[in-house]
C-alpha positions as CSV (number, residue, x, y, z in Angstrom):
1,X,75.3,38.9,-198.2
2,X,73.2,41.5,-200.2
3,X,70.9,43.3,-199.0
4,X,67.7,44.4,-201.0
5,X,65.5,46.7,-200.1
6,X,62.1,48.2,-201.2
7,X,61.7,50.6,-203.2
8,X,60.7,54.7,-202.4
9,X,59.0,55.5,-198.9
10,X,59.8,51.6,-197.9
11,X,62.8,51.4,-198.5
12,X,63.7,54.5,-196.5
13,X,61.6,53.3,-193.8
14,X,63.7,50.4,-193.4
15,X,66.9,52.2,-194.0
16,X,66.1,54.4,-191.2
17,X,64.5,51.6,-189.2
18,X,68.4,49.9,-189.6
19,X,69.5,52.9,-188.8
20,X,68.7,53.4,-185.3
21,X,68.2,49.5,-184.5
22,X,64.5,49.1,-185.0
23,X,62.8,47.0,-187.6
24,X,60.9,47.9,-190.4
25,X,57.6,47.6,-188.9
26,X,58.3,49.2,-185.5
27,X,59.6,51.9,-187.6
28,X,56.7,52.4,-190.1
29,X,53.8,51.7,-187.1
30,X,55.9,54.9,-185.1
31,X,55.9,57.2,-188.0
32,X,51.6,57.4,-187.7
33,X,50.6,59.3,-184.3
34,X,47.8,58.0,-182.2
35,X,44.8,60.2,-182.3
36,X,44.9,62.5,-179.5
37,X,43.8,66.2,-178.0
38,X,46.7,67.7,-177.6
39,X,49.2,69.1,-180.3
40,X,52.5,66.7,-180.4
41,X,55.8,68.9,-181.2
42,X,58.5,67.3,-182.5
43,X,62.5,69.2,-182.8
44,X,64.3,66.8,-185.3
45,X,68.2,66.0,-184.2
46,X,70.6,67.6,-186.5
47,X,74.5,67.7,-186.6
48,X,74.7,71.0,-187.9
49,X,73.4,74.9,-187.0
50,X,71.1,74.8,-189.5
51,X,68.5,72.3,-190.6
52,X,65.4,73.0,-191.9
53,X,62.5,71.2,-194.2
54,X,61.8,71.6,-197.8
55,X,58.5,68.7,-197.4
56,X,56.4,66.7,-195.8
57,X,55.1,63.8,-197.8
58,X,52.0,61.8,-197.2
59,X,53.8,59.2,-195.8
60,X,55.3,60.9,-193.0
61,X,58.9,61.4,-194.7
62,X,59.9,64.9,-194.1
63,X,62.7,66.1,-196.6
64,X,65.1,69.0,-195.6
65,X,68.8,70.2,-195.8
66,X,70.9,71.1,-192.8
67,X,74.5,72.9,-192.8
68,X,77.4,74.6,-191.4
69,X,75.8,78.5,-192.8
70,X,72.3,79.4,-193.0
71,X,69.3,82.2,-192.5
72,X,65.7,82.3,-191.3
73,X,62.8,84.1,-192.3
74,X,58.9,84.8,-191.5
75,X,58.3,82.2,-193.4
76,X,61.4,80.2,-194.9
77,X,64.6,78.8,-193.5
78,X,67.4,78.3,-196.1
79,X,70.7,75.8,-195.8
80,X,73.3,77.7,-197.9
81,X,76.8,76.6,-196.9
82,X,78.4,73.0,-196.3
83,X,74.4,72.2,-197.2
84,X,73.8,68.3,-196.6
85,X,70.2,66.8,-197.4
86,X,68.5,64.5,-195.3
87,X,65.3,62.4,-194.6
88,X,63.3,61.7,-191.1
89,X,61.2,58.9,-190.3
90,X,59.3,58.8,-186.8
91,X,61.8,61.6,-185.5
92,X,64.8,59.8,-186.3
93,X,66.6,61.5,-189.3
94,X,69.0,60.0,-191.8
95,X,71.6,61.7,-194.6
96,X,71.2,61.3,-197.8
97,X,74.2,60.4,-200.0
98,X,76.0,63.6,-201.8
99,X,77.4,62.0,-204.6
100,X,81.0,62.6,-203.4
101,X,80.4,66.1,-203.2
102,X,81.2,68.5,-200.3
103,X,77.7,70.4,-200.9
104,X,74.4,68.8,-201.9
105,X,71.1,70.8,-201.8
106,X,67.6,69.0,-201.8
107,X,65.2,70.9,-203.6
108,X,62.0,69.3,-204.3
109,X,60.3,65.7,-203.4
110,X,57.7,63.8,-204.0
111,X,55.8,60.3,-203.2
112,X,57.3,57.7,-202.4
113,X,60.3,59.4,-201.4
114,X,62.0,60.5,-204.5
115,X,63.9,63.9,-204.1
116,X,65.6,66.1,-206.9
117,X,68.4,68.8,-205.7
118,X,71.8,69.7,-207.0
119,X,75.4,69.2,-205.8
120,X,78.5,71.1,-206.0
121,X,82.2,71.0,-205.3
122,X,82.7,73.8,-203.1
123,X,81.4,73.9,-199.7
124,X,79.6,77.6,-199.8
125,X,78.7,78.1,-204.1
126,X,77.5,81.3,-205.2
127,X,75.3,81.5,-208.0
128,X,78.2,80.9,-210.4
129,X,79.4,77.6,-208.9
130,X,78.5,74.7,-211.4
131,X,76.6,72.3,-209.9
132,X,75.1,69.1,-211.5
133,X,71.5,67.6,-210.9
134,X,70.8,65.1,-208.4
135,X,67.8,62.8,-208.1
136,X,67.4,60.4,-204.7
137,X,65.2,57.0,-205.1
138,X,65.6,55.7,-202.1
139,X,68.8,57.3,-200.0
140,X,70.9,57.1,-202.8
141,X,72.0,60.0,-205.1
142,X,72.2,59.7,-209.1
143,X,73.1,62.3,-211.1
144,X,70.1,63.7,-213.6
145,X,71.7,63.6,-217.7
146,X,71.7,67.3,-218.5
147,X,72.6,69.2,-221.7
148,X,74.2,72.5,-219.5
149,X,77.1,72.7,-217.7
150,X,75.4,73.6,-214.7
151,X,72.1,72.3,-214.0
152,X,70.0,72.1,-210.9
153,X,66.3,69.7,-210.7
154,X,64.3,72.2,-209.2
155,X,61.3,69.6,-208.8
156,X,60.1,66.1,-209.1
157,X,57.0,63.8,-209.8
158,X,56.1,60.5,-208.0
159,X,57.2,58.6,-211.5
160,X,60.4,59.9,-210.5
161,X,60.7,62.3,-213.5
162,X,62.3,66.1,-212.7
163,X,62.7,69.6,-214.2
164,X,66.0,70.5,-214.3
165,X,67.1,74.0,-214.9
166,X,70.2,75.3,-216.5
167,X,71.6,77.1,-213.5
168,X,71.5,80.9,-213.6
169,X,69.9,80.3,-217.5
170,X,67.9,80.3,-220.5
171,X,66.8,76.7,-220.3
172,X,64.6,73.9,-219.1
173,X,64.3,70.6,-219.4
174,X,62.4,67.7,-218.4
175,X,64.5,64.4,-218.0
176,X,62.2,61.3,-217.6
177,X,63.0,58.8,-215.2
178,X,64.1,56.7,-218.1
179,X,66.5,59.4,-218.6
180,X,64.8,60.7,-221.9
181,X,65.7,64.9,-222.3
182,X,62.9,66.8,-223.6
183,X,63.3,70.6,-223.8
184,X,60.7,72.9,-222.4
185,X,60.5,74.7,-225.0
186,X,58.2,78.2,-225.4
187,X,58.4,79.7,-221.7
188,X,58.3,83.2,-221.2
189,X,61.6,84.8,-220.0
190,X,65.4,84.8,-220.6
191,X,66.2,83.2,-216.9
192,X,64.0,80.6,-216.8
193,X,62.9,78.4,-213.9
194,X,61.2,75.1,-212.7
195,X,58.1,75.5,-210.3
196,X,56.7,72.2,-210.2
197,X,55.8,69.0,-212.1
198,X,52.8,66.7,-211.8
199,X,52.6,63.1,-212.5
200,X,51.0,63.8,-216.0
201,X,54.2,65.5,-216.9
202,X,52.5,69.2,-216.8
203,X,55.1,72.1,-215.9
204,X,54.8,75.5,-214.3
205,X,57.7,77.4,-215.2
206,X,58.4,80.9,-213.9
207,X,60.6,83.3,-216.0
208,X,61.8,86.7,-215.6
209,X,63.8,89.1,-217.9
210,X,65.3,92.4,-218.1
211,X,67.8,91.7,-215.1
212,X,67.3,93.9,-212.3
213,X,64.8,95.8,-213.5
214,X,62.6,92.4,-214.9
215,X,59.6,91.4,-215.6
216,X,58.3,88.1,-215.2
217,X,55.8,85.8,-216.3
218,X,54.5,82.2,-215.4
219,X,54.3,79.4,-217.9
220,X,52.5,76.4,-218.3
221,X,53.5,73.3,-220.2
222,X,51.2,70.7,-221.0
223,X,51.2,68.3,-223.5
224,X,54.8,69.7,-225.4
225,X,53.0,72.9,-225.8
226,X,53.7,76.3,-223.4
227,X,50.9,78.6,-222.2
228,X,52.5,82.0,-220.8
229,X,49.7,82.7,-218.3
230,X,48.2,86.7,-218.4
231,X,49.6,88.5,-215.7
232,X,52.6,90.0,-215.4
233,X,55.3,91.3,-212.2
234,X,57.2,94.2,-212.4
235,X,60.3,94.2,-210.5
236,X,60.4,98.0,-211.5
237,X,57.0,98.6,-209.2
238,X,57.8,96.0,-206.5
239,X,54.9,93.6,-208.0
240,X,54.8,90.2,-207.5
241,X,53.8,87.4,-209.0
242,X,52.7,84.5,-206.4
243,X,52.2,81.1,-207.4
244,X,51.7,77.6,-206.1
245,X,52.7,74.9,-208.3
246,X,50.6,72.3,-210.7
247,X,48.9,70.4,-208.9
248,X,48.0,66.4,-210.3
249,X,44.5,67.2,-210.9
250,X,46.3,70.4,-213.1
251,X,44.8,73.4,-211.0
252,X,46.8,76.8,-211.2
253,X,46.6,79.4,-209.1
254,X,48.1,82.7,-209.2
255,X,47.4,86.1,-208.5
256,X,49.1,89.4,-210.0
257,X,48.5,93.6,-209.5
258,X,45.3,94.5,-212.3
259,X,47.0,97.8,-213.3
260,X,43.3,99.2,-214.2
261,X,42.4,98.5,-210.9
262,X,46.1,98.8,-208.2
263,X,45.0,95.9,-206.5
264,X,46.1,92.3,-206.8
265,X,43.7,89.5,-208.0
266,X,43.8,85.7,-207.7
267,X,42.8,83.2,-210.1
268,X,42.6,79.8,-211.1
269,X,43.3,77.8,-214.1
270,X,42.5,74.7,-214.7
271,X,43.3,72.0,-217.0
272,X,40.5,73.6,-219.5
273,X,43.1,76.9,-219.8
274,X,40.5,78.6,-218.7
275,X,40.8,81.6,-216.1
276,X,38.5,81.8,-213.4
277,X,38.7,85.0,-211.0
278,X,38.4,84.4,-207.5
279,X,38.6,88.2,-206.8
280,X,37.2,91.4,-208.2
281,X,40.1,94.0,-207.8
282,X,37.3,96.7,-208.4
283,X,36.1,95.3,-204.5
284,X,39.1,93.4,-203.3
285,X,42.8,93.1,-202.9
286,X,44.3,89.7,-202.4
287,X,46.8,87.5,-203.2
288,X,47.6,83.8,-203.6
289,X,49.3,82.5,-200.7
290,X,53.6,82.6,-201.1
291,X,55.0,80.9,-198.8
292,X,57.5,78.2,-199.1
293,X,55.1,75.2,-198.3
294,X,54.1,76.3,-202.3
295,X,51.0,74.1,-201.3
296,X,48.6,77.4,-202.4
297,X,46.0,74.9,-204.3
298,X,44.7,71.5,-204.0
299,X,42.9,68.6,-205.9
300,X,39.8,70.5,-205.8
301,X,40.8,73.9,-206.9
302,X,39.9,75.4,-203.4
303,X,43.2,77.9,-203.2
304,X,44.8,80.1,-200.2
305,X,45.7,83.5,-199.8
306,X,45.3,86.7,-198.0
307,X,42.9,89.3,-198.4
308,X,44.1,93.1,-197.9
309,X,41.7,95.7,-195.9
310,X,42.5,99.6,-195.1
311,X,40.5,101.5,-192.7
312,X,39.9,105.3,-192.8
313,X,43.8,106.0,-191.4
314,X,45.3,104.0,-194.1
315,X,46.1,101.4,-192.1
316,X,46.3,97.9,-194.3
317,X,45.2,94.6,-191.8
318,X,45.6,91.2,-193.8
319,X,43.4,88.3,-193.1
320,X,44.4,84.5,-194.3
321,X,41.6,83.6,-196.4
322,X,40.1,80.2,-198.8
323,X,38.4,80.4,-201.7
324,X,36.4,77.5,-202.1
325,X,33.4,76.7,-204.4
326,X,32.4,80.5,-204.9
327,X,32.8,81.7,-201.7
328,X,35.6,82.9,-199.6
329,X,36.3,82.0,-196.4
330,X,37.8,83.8,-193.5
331,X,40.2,81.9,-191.6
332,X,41.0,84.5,-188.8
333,X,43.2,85.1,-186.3
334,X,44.2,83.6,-183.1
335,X,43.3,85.7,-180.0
336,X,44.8,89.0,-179.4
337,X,46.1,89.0,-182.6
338,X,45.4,91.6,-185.8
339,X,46.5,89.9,-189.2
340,X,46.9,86.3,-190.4
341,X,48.0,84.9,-193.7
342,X,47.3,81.1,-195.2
343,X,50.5,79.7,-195.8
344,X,49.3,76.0,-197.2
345,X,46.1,73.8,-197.9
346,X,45.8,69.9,-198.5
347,X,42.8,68.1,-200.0
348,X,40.9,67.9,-196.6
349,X,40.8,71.8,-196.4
350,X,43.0,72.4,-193.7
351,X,45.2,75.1,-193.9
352,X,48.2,76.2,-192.4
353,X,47.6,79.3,-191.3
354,X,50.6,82.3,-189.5
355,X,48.6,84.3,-187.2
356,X,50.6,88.0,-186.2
357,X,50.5,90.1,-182.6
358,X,50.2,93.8,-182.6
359,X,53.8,93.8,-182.4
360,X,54.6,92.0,-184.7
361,X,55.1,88.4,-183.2
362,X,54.2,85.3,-185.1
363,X,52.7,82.4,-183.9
364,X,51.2,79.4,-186.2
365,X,48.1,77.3,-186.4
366,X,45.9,74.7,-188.3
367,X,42.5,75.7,-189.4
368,X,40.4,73.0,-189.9
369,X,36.7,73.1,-190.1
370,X,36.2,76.4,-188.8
371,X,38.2,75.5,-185.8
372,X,41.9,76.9,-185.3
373,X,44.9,74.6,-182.9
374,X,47.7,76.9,-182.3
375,X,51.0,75.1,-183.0
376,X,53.1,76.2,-179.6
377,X,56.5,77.0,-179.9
378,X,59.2,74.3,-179.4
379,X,61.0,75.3,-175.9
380,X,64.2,76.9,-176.1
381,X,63.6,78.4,-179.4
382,X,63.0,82.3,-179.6
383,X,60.6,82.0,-182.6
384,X,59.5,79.2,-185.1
385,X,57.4,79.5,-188.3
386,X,55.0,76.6,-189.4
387,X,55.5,75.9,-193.4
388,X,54.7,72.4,-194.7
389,X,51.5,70.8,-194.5
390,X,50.4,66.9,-195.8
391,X,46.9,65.2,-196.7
392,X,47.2,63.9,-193.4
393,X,47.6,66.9,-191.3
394,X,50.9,66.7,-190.0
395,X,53.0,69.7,-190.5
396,X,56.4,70.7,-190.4
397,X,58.5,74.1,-190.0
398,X,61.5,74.9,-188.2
399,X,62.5,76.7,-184.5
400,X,64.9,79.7,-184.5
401,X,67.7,80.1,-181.7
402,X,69.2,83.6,-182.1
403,X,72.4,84.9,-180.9
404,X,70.7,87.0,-177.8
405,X,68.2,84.9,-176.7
406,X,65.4,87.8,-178.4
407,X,63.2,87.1,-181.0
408,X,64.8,89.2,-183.4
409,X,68.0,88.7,-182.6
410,X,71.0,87.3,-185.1
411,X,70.1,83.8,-186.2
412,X,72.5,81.3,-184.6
413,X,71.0,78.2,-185.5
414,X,67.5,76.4,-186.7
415,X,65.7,73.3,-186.4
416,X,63.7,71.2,-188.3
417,X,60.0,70.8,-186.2
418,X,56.8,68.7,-186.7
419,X,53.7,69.2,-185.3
420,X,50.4,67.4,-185.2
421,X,47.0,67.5,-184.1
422,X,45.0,64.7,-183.0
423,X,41.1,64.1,-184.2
């Protein structure tokens, strides 16, 4: 007997739902929470140390990698040996296929549940390891036709077309879903990389040259033709160049160090090519938000950062911020804290914001309309770090257990974690 299923976020809705014995409706009705006061936390089961997410889609699929070697950050937890991908539905979590391979990496995904990663055929691959391109439609991998040797799709659109770079290279290239190559062809930068791609087939690119010492650039590609966007980064000075993808509606934002001025300014660019400061770095010094989520912009330009202030000692205090419409927006802090910083926004204006103690402790929470929920802790973990934030409000992030049992102790393990607030 064959069995078909649906297509994209369906399909692994019912894969999962066969899974763990439920049926597809049980499965699907689970995956949206009631309403309710309280915040819901949610540690997702793994069979390895380290699990962590790269998304959370509309939908309610979460996207993430889990493996044997790992690491954890303030703000991103990496998979990088034995690395296995995987999907959850409703809490219950389910591997997706690794194309024979003993490592597979997710790297990107996008509605309804198509993923783009790489695979390789060593457990733990440094960064001259060939790998080959994966895409997932459904639970199943294929691999992505790719002129290079190695080749890893470093992000995906909802037709299911990716960006696949040549690994440690000179090249990208867009493969359709149809499998058509086109190279993208005018990017700034001798190691070139994919950022994101939106359903109209526009590309940010980020490139960088001059090895250790580089400098690097971002590029847009719309329409067969690249843009490299003013602004640069200097590894040289320790300037950075923060980003946060295209999004569909083609909104860029950015922000970069005005040399006239030593202070970073942010600005958008939208599908006009048309910069529009959000910042005078005569006044102000801020920057586009970097965090992994990469969600720094939405549909409505509004974009997420942090805005730098130094009192009469010297001493620099950072403050998450929005930048909506004109005006920006203080997010603040929760209490007894001194700094925050935005780490995503979705198209209701909520935003994920990491909130940071005198001593330096992290906790998270979700701004929305002027009102901030902290996101507790899971228990048993000695720190955690919301990333990953969807149109719907629900967010994921991961849970740290260290060797010691003390927050900053040796990472021994993370989890994958969602959170969300009722109303």
């Amino acid at each position: 007997m064959t069995l078909t299923l649906p297509t994209g976020t369906m399909r692994i809705a019912a894969v999962v739902a066969l899974a763990v014995g439920l049926t597809p409706a049980a499965a699907t009705a689970a995956a949206t929470p009631a309403p309710a006061a309280a915040v819901t936390v949610r540690v997702l089961p793994a069979t390895a140390p380290f699990s962590a997410p790269i998304d959370v889609l509309d939908s309610g699929v979460i996207v993430g990698n889990q493996g044997d070697g790992g690491g954890a950050g303030d703000d991103d937890a990496t998979v990088f040996a034995g690395s296995r991908p995987w999907v959850a539905l409703a809490g219950v979590t389910v591997p997706l296929g690794r194309a024979g391979a003993p490592y597979a990496q997710a790297n990107a995904a996008a509605e309804p549940g198509i993923v783009a990663g790489a695979a390789a055929d060593v457990a733990a691959p440094d960064v001259f390891t060939p790998r080959r391109a994966l895409r997932w439609r459904g639970l199943r991998p294929e691999t992505v036709p790719s002129p290079d040797v190695s080749a890893s799709a470093a992000a995906v659109n909802r037709a299911g077309d990716v960006l696949v770079d040549r690994f440690f290279g000179t090249q990208v290239h867009l493969v359709a879903a149809d499998g058509t190559t086109t190279e993208v062809a005018g990017a700034f930068g001798t190691y070139l990389s994919g950022v994101s791609l939106n359903s109209r087939r526009e590309a940010l690119l980020f490139g960088a040259t001059g090895g250790m010492a580089s400098t690097g650039a971002l590029t847009v590609w719309r329409n067969g033709v690249a843009t490299v966007l003013p602004g640069m980064a200097d590894a040289r000075s320790g300037a950075r160049l923060c980003r946060g993808g295209i999004t569909e509606s083609g909104y860029v934002a950015r922000s970069y160090l005005d040399l006239s001025h030593l202070r970073y300014q942010v600005v958008l660019r939208g599908r006009d090519d048309v910069d529009v400061a959000l910042t005078d770095p005569a006044t102000t010094d801020a920057e586009v938000a970097c965090g992994a989520g990469g969600d720094a912009v939405n549909e409505a330009g509004h974009v997420i950062g942090i805005v730098r202030t130094r009192d009469a000692a010297g001493t620099t205090t950072t403050r998450a911020t929005l930048w909506r419409d004109g005006s920006a927006v203080d997010l603040g802090v929760l209490p007894g804290d001194v700094s925050s910083r935005a780490l995503a926004v979705n198209d209701r204006d909520e935003v994920l914001v990491q909130s940071v103690a005198p001593g330096g402790a992290l906790r998270s929470f979700l701004w929305r309309g002027g009102t901030a929920t902290e996101l507790p802790a899971p228990a048993g973990y000695q720190r955690y770090a919301a990333t990953h934030l969807n149109n719907r409000g629900f967010v994921a992030g991961f849970a740290v257990r260290t060797a010691d049992g003390t927050p900053g102790g040796e990472v021994a393990g993370t989890r994958a974690v969602t959170w969300y607030v009722g109303g």
